[in-house]
N, C-alpha and C positions, 0 to 999 in steps of 0.2 A: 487207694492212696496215691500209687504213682504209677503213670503208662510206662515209662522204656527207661532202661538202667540210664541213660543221657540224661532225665529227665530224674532220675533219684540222684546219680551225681550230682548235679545245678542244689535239687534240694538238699541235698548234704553239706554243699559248699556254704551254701546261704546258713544254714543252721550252726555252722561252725566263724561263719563269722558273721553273722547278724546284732548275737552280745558274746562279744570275745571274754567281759569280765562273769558273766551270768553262766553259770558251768550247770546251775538244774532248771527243768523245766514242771509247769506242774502241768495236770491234765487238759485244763480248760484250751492250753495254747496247743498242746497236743490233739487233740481235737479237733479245733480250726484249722491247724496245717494237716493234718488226716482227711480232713472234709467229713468227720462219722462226731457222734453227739459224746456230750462228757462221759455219761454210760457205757458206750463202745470200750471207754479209754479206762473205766474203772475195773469194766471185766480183763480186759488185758491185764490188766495189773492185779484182780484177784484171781485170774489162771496161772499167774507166774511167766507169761512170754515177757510181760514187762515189769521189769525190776525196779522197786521205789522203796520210797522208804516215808517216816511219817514226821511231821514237824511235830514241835512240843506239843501246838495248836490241832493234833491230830490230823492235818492238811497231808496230801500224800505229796513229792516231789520225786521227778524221775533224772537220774543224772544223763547229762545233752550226750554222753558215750553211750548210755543203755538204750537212750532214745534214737543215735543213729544207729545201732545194733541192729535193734528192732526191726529201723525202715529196710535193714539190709534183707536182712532173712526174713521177715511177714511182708514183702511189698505185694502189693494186690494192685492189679494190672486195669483192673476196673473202672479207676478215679484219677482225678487230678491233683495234685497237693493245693492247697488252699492256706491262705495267712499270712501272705509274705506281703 
């Protein structure tokens, strides 16, 4: 996901104001900014690290707090963030 806390800062900043009025994200965009497949981003979300919740439409959406949660505590040193 992200190399060096400088580099999940920058991604956090960007994420908090990229849509200042958009407060959820769904997986699909979470995914692209992760650089891992929508799958990656469902399991997270069916293990419980990531917390979502379901549209009427059965669609899952994750709130942009849970999602920078996430990037805080699961950042994986491996990847570059991707999406922006």
């Amino acid at each position: 996901m992200v190399t060096e806390s400088g580099v999940l800062s920058e991604t956090i900043e960007q994420l908090r104001s990229k849509d200042p009025g958009n407060t959820f994200v769904n997986p699909g965009r979470i995914a692209k900014i992760c650089g891992v497949s929508r799958r990656s981003v469902n399991n997270w979300i069916n293990s419980g690290k990531l917390p979502s919740f379901k549209t009427p439409g059965r669609h899952n959406r994750v709130r942009m707090s849970d999602f920078i949660t996430f990037l805080q505590k699961y950042c994986n040193t491996s990847q570059n963030p991707t999406g922006f």
